[in-house]
PDB file of the backbone (N, CA, C, O) and the ligand in Angstrom, with CONECT records:
HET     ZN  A 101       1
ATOM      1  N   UNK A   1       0.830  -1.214   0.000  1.00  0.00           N
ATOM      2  CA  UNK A   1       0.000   0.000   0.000  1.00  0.00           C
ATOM      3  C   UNK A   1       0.858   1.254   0.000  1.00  0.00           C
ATOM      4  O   UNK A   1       0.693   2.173  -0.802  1.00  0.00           O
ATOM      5  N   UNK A   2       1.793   1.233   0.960  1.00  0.00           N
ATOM      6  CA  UNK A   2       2.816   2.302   0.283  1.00  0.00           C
ATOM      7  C   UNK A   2       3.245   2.982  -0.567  1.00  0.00           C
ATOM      8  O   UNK A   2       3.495   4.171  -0.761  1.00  0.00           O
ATOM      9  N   UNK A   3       3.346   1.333  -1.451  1.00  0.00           N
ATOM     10  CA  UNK A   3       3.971   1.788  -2.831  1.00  0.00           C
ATOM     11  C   UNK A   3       2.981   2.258  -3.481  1.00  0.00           C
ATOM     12  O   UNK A   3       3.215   3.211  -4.224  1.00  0.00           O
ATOM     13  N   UNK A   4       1.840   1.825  -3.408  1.00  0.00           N
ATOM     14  CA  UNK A   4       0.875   2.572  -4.104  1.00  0.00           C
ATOM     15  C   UNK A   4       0.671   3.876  -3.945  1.00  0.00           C
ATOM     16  O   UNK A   4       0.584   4.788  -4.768  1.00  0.00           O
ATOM     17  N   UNK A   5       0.608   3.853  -2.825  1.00  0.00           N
ATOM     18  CA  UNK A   5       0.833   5.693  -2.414  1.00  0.00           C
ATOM     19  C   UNK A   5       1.822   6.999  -2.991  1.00  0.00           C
ATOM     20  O   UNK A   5       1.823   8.109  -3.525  1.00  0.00           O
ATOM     21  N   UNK A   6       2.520   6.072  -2.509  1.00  0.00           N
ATOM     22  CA  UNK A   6       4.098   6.795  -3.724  1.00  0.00           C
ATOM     23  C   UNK A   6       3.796   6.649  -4.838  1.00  0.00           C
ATOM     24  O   UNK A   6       3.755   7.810  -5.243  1.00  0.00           O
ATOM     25  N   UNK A   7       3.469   5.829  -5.900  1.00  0.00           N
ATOM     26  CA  UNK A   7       3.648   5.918  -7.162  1.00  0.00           C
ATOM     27  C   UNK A   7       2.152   6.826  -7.720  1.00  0.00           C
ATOM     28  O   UNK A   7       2.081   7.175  -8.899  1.00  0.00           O
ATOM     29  N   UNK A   8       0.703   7.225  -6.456  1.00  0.00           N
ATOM     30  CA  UNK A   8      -0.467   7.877  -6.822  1.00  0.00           C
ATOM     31  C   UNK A   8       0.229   9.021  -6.541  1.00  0.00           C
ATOM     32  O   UNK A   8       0.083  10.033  -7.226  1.00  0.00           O
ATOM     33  N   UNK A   9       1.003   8.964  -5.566  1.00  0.00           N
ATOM     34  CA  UNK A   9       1.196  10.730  -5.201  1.00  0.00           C
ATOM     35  C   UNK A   9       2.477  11.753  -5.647  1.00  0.00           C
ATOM     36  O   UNK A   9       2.762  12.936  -5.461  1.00  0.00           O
ATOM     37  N   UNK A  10       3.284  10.192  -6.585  1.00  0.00           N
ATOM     38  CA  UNK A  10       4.339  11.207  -7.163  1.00  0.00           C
ATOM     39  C   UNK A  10       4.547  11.044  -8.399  1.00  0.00           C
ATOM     40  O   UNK A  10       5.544  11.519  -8.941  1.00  0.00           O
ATOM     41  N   UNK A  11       3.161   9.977  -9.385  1.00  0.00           N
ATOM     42  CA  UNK A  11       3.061   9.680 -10.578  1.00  0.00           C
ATOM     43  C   UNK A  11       1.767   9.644 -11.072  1.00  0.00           C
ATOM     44  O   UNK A  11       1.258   8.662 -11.612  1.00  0.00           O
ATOM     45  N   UNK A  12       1.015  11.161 -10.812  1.00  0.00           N
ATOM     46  CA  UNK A  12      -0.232  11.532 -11.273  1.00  0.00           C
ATOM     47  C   UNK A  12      -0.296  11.169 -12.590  1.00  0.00           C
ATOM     48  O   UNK A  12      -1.393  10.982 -13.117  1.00  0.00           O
ATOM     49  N   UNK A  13       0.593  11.059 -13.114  1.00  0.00           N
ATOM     50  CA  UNK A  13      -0.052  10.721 -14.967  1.00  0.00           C
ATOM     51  C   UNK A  13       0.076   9.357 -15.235  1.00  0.00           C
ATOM     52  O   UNK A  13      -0.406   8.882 -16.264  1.00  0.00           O
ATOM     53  N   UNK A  14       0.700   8.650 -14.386  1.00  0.00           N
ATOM     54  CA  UNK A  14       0.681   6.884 -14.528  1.00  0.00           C
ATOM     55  C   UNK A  14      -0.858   6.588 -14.570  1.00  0.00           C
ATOM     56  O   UNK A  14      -0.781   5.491 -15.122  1.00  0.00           O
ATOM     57  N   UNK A  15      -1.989   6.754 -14.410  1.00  0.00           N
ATOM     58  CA  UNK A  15      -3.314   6.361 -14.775  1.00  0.00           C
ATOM     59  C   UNK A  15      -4.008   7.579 -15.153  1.00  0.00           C
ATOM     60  O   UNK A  15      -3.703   8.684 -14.706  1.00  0.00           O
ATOM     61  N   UNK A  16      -4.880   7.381 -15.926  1.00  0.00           N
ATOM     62  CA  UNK A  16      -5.307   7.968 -17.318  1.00  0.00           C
ATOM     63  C   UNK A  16      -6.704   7.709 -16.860  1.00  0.00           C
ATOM     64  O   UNK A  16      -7.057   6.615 -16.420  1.00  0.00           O
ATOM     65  N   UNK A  17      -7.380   8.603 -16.959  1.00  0.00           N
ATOM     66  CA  UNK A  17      -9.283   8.632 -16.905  1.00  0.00           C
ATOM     67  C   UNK A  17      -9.931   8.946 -17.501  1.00  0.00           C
ATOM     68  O   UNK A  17      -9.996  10.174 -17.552  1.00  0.00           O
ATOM     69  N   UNK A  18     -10.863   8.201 -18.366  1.00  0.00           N
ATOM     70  CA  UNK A  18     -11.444   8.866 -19.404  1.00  0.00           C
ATOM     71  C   UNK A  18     -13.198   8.588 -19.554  1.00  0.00           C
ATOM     72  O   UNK A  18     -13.860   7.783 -18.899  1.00  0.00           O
ATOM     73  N   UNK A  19     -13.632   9.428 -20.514  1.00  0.00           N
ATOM     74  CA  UNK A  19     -14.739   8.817 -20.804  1.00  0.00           C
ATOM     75  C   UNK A  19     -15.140   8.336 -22.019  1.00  0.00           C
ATOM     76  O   UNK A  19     -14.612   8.787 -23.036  1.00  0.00           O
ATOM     77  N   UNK A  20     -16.176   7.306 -22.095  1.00  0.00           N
ATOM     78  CA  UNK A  20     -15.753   6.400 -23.126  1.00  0.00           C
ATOM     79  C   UNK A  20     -17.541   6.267 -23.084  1.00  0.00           C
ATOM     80  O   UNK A  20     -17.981   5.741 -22.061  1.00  0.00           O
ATOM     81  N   UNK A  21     -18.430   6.656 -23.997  1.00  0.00           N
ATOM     82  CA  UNK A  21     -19.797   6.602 -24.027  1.00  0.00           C
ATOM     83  C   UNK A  21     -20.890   6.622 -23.013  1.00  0.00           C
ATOM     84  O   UNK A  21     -21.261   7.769 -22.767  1.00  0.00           O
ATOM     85  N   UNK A  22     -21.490   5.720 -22.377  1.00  0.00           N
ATOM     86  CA  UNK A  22     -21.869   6.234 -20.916  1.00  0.00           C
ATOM     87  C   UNK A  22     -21.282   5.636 -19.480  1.00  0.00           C
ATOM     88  O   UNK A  22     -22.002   5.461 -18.497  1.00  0.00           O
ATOM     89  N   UNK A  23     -19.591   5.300 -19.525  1.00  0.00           N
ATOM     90  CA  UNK A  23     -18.874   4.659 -18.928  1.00  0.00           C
ATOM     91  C   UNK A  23     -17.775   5.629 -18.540  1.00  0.00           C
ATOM     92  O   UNK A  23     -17.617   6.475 -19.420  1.00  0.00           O
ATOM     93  N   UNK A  24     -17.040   5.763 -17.599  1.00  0.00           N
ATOM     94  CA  UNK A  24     -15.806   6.049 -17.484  1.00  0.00           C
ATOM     95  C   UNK A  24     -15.005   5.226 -17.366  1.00  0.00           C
ATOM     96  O   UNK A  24     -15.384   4.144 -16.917  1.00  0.00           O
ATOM     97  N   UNK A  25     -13.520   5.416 -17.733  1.00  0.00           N
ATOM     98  CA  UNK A  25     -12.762   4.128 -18.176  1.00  0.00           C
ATOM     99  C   UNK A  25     -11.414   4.782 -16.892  1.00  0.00           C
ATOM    100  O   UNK A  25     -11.457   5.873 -16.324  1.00  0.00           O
ATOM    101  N   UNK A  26     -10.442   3.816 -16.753  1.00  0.00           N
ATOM    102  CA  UNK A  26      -9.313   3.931 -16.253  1.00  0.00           C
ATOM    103  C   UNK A  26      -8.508   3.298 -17.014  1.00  0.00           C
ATOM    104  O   UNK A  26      -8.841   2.167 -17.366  1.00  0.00           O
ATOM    105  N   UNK A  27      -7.086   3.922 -17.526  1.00  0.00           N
ATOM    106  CA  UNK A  27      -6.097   3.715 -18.024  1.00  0.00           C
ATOM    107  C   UNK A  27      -4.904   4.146 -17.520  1.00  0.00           C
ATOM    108  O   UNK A  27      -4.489   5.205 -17.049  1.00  0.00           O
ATOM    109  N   UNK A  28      -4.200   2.441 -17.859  1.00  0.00           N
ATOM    110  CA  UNK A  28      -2.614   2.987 -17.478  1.00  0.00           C
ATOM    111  C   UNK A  28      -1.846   2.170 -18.850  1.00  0.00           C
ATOM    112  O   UNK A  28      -2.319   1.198 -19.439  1.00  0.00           O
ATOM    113  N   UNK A  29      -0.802   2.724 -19.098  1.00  0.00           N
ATOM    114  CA  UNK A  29      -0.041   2.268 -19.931  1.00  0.00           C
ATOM    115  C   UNK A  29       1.395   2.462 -19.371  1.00  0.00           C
ATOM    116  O   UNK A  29       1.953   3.405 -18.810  1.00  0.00           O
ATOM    117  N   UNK A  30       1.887   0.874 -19.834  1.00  0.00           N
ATOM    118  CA  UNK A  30       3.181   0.333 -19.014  1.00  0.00           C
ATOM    119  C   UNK A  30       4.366   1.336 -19.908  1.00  0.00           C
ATOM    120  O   UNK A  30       4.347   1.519 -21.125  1.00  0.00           O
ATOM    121  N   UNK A  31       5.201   1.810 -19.093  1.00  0.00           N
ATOM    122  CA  UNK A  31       6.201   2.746 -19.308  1.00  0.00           C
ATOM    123  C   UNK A  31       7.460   1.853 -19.524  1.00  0.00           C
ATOM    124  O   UNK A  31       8.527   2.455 -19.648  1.00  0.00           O
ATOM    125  N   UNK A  32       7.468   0.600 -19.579  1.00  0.00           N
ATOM    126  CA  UNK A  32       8.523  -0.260 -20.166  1.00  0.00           C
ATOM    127  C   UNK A  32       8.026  -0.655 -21.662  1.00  0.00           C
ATOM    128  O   UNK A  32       8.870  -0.445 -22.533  1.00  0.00           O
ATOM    129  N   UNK A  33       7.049  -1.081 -22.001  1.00  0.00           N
ATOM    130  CA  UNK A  33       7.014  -1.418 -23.469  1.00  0.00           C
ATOM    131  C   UNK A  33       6.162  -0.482 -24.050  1.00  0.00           C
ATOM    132  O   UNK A  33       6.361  -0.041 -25.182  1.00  0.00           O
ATOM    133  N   UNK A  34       5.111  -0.110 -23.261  1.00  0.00           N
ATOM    134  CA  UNK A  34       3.951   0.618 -23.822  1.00  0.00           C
ATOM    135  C   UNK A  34       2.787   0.366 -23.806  1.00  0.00           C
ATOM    136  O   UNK A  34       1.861   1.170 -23.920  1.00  0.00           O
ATOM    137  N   UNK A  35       2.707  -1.270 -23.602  1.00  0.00           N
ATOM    138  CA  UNK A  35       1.444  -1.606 -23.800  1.00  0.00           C
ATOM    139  C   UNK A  35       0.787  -0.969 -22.475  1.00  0.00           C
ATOM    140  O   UNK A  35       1.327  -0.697 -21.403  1.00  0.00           O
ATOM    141  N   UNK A  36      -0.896  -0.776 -22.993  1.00  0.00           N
ATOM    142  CA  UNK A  36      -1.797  -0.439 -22.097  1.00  0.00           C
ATOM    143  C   UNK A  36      -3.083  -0.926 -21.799  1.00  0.00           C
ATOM    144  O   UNK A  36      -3.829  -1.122 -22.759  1.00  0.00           O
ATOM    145  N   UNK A  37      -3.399  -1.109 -20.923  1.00  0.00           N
ATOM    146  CA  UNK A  37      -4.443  -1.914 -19.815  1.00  0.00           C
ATOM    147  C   UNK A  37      -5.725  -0.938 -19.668  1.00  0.00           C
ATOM    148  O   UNK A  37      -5.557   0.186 -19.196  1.00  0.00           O
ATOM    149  N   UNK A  38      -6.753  -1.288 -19.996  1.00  0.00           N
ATOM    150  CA  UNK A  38      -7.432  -0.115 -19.502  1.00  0.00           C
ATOM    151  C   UNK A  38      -8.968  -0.933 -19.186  1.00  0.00           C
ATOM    152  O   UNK A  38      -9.262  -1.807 -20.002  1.00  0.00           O
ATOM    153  N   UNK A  39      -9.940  -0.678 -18.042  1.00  0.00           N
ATOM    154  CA  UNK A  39     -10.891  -1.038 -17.388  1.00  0.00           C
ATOM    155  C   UNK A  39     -11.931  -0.537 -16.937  1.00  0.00           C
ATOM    156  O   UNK A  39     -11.832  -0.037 -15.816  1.00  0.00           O
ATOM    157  N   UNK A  40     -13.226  -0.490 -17.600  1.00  0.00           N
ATOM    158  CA  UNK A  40     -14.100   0.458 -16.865  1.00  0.00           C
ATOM    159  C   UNK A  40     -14.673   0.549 -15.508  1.00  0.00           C
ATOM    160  O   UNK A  40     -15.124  -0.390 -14.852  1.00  0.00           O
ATOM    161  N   UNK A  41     -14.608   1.665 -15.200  1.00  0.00           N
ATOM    162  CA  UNK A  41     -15.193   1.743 -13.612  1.00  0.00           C
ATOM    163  C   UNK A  41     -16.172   1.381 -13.180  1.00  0.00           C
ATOM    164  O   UNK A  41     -17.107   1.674 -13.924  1.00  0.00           O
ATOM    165  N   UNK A  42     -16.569   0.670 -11.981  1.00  0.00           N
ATOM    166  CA  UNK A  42     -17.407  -0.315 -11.815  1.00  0.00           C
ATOM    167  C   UNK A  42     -18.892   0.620 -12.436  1.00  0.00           C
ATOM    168  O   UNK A  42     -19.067   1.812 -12.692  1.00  0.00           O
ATOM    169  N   UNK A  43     -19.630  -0.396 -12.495  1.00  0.00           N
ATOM    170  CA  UNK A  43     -21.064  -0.244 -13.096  1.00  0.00           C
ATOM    171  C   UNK A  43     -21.671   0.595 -11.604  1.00  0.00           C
ATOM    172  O   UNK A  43     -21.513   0.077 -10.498  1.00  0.00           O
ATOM    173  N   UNK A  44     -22.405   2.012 -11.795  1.00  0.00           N
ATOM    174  CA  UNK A  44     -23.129   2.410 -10.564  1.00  0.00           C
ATOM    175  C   UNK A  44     -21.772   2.999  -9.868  1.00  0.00           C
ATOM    176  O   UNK A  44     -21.720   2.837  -8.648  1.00  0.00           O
ATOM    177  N   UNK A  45     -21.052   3.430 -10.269  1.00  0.00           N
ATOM    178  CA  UNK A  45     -19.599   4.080  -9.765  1.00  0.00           C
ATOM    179  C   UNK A  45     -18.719   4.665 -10.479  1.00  0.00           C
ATOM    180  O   UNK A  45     -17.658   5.087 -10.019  1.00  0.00           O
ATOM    181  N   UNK A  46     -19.122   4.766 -11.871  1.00  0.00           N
ATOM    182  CA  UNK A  46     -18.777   5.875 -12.760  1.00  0.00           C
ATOM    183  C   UNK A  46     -19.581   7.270 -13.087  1.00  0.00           C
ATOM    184  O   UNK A  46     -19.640   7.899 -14.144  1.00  0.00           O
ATOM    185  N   UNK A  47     -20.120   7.507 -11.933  1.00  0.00           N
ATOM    186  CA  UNK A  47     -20.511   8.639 -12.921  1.00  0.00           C
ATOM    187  C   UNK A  47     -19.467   9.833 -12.310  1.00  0.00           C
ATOM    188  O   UNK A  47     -18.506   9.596 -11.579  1.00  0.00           O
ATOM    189  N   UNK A  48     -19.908  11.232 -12.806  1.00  0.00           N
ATOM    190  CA  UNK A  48     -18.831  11.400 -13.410  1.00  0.00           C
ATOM    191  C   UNK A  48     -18.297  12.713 -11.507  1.00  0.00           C
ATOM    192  O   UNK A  48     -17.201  13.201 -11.232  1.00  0.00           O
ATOM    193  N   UNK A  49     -19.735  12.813 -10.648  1.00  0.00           N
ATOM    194  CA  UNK A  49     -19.207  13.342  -9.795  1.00  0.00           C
ATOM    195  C   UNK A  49     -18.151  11.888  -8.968  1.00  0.00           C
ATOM    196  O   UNK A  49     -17.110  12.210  -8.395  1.00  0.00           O
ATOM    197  N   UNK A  50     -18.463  10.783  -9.002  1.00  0.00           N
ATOM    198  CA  UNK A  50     -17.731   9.794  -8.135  1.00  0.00           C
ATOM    199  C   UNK A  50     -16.170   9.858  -8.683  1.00  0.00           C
ATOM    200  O   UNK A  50     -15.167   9.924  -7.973  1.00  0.00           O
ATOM    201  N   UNK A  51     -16.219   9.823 -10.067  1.00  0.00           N
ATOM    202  CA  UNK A  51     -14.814   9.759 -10.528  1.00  0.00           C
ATOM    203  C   UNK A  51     -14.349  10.731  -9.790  1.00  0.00           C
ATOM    204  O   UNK A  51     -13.488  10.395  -8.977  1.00  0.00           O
ATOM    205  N   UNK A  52     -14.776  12.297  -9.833  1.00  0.00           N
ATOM    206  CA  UNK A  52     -14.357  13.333  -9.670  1.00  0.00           C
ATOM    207  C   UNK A  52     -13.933  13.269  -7.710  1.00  0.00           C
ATOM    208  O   UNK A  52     -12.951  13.888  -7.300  1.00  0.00           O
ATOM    209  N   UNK A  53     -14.631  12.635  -6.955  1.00  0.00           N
ATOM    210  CA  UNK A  53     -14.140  12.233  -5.773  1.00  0.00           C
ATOM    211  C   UNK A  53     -13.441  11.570  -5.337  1.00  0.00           C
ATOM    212  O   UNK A  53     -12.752  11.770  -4.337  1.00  0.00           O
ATOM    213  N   UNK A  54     -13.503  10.136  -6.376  1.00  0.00           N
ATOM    214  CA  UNK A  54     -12.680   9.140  -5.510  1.00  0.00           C
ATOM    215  C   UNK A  54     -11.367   9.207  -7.091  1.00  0.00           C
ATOM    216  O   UNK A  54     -10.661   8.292  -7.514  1.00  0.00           O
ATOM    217  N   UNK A  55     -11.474  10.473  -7.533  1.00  0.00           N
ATOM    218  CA  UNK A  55     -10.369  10.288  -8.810  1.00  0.00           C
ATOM    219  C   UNK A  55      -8.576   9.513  -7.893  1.00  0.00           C
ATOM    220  O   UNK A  55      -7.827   8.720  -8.463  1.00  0.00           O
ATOM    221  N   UNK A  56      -8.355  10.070  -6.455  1.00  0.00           N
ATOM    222  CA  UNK A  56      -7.094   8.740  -6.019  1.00  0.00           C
ATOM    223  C   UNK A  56      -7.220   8.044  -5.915  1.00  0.00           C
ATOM    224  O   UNK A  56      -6.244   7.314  -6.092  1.00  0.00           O
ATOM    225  N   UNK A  57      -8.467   7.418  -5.529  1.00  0.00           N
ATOM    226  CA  UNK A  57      -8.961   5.860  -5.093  1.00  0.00           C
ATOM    227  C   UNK A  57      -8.709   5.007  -6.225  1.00  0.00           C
ATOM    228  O   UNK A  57      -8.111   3.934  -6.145  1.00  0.00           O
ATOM    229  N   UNK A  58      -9.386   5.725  -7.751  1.00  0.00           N
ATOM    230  CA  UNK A  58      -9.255   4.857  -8.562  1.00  0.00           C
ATOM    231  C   UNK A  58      -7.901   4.851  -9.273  1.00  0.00           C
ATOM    232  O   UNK A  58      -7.563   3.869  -9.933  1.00  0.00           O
ATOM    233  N   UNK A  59      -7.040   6.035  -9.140  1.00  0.00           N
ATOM    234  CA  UNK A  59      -5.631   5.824  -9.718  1.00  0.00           C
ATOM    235  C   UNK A  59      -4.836   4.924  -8.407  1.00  0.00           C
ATOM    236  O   UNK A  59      -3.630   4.820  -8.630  1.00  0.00           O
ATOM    237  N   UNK A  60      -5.129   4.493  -7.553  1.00  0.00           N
ATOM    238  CA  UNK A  60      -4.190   3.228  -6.795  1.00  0.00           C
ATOM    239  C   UNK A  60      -4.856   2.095  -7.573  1.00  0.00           C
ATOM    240  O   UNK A  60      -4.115   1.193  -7.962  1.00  0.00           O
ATOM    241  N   UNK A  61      -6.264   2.022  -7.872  1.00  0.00           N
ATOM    242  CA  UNK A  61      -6.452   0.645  -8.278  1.00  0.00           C
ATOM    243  C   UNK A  61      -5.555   0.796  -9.896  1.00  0.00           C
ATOM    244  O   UNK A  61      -4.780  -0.084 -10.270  1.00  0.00           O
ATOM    245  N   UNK A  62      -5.820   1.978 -10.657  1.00  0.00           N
ATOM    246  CA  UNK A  62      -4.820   1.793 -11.499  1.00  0.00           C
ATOM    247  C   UNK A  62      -3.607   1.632 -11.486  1.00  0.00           C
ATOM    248  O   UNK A  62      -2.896   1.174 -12.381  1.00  0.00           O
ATOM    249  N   UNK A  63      -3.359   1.960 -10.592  1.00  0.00           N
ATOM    250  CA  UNK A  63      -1.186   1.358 -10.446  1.00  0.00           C
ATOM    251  C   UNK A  63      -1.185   0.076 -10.021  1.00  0.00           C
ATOM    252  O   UNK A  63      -0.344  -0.721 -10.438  1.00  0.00           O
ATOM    253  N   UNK A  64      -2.203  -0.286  -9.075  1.00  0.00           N
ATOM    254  CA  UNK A  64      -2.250  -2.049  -9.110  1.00  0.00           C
ATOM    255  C   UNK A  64      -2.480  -2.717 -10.249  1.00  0.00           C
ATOM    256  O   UNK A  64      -1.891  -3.780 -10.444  1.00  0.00           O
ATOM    257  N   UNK A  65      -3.285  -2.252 -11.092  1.00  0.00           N
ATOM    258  CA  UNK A  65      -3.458  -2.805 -12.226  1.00  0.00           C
ATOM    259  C   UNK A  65      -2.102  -2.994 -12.854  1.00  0.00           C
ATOM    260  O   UNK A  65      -1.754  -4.091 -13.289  1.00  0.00           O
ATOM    261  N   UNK A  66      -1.061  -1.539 -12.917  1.00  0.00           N
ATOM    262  CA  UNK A  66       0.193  -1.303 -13.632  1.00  0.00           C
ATOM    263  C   UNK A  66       1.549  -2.475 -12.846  1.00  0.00           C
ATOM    264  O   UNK A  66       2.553  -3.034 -13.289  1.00  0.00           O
ATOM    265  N   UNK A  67       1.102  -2.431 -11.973  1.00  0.00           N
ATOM    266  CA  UNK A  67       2.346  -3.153 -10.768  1.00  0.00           C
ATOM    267  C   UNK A  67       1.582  -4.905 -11.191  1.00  0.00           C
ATOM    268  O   UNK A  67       2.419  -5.761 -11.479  1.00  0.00           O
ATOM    269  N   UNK A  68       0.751  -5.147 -11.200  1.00  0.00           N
ATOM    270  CA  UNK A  68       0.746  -6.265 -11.973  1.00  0.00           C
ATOM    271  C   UNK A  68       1.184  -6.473 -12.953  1.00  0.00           C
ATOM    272  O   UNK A  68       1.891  -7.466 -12.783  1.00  0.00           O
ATOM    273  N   UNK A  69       1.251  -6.096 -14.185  1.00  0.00           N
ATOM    274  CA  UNK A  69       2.007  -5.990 -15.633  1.00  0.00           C
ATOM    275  C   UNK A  69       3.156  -6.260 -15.267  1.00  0.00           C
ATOM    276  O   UNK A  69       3.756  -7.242 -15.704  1.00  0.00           O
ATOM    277  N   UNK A  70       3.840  -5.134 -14.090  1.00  0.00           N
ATOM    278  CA  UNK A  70       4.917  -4.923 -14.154  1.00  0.00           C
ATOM    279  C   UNK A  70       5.501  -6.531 -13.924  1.00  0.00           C
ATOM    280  O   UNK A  70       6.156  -7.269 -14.660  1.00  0.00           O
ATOM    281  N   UNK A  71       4.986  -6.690 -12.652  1.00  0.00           N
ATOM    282  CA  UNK A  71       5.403  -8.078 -11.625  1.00  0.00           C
ATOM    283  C   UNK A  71       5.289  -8.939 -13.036  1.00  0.00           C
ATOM    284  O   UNK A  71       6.121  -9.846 -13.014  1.00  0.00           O
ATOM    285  N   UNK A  72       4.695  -8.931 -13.966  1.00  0.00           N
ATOM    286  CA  UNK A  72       4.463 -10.468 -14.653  1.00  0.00           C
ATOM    287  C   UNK A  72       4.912 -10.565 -16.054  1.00  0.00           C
ATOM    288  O   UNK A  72       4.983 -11.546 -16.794  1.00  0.00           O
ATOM    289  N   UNK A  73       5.287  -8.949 -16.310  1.00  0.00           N
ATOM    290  CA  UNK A  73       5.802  -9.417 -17.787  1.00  0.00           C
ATOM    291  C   UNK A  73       7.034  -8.605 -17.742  1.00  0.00           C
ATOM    292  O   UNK A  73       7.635  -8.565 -18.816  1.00  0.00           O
ATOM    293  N   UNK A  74       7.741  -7.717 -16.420  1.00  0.00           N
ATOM    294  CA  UNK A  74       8.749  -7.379 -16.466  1.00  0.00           C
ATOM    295  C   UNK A  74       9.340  -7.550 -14.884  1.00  0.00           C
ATOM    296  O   UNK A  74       9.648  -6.690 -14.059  1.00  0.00           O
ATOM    297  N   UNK A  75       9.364  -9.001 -14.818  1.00  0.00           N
ATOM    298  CA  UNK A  75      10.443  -9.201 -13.634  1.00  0.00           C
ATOM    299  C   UNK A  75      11.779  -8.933 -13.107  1.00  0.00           C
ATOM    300  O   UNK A  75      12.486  -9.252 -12.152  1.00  0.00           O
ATOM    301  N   UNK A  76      11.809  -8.221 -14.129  1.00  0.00           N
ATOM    302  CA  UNK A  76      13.715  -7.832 -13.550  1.00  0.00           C
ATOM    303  C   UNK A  76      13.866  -6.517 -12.860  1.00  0.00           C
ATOM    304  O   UNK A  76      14.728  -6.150 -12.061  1.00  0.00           O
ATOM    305  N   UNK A  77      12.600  -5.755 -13.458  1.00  0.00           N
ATOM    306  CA  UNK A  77      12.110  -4.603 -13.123  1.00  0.00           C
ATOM    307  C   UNK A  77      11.695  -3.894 -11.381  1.00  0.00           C
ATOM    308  O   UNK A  77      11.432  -2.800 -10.880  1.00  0.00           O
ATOM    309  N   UNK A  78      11.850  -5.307 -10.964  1.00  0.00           N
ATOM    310  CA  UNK A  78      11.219  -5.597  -9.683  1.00  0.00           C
ATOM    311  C   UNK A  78      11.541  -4.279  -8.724  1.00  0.00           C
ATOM    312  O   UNK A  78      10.710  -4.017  -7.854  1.00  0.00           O
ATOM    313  N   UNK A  79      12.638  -3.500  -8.845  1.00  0.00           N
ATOM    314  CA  UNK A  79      12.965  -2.543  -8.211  1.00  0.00           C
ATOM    315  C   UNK A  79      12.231  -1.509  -8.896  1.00  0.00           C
ATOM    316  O   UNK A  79      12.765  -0.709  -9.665  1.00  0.00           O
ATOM    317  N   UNK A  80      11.194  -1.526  -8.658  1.00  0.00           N
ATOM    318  CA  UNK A  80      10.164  -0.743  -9.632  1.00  0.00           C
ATOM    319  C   UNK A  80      10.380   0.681  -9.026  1.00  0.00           C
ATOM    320  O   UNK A  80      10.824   1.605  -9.707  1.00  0.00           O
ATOM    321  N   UNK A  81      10.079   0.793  -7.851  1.00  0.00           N
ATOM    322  CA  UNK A  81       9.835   2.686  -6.713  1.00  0.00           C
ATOM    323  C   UNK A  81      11.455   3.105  -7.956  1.00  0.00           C
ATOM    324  O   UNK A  81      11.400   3.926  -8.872  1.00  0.00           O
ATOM    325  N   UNK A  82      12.525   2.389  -7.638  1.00  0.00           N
ATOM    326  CA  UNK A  82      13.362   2.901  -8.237  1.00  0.00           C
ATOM    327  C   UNK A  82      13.774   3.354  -9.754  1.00  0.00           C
ATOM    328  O   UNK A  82      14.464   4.294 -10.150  1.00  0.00           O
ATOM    329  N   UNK A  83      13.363   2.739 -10.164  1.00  0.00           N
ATOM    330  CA  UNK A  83      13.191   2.975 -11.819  1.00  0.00           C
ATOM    331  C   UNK A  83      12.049   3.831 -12.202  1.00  0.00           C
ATOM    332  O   UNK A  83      11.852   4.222 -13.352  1.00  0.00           O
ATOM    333  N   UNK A  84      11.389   4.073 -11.294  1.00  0.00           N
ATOM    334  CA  UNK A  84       9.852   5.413 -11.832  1.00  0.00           C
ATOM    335  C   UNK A  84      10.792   6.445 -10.965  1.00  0.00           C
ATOM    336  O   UNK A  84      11.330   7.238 -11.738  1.00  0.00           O
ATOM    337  N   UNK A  85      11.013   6.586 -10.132  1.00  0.00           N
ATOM    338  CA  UNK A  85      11.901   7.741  -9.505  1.00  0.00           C
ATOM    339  C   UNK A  85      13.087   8.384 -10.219  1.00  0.00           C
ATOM    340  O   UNK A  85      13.426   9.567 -10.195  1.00  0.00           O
ATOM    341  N   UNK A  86      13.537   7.559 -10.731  1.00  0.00           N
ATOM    342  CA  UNK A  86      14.921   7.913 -12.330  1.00  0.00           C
ATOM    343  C   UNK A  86      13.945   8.857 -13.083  1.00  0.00           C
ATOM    344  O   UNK A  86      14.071  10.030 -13.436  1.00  0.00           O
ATOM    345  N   UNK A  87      12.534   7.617 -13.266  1.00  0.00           N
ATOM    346  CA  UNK A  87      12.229   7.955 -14.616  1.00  0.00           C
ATOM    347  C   UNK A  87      11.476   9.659 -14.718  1.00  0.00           C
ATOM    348  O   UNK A  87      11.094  10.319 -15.684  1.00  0.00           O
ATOM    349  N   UNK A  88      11.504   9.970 -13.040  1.00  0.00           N
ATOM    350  CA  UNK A  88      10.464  11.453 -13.273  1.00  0.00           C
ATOM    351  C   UNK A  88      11.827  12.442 -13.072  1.00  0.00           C
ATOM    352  O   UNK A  88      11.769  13.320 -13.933  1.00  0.00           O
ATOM    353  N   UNK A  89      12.829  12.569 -12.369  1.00  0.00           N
ATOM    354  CA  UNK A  89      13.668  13.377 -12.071  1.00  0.00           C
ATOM    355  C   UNK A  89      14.238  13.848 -13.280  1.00  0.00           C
ATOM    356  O   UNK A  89      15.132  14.694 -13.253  1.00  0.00           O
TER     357      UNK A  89
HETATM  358 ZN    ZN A 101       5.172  -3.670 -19.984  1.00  0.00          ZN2+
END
């Protein structure tokens, strides 16, 4: 949970929010290859004042989403806090 914290509170643009017809969506796209993950917000929890409240709530579930990728298709990466901390300075 930490890390999540750190990477919501010092990597505001690592998840992406959008709207996408009568849905709001969450997006993150992995900063090692590119590929991107993206998931709509639960049904009855997108509209658009909730996004606008719980907009940190849902960028930690988006970095979990991202820290999964990471963990599974870039294991070497594992020193992750450290390599996003390079990557903003
Ligand atoms: Zn990747």
């Amino acid at each position: 949970m930490d890390t999540h914290a750190h990477m919501v509170d010092t990597h505001d643009d690592l998840v992406e929010i959008y709207r996408g017809g009568s849905k709001n969506y969450y997006k993150v796209t992995c900063m090692v290859c590119g590929e991107s993950h993206q998931s709509p917000i639960k049904p009855g929890y997108s509209s658009d004042a909730f996004v606008k409240e719980y907009n940190r709530e849902i960028r930690v579930v988006g970095c979990d989403m991202l820290l999964s990728h990471l963990l599974g298709a870039h294991p070497d990466l594992y020193m992750l806090g450290d390599t996003l901390d390079k990557e903003s300075q």
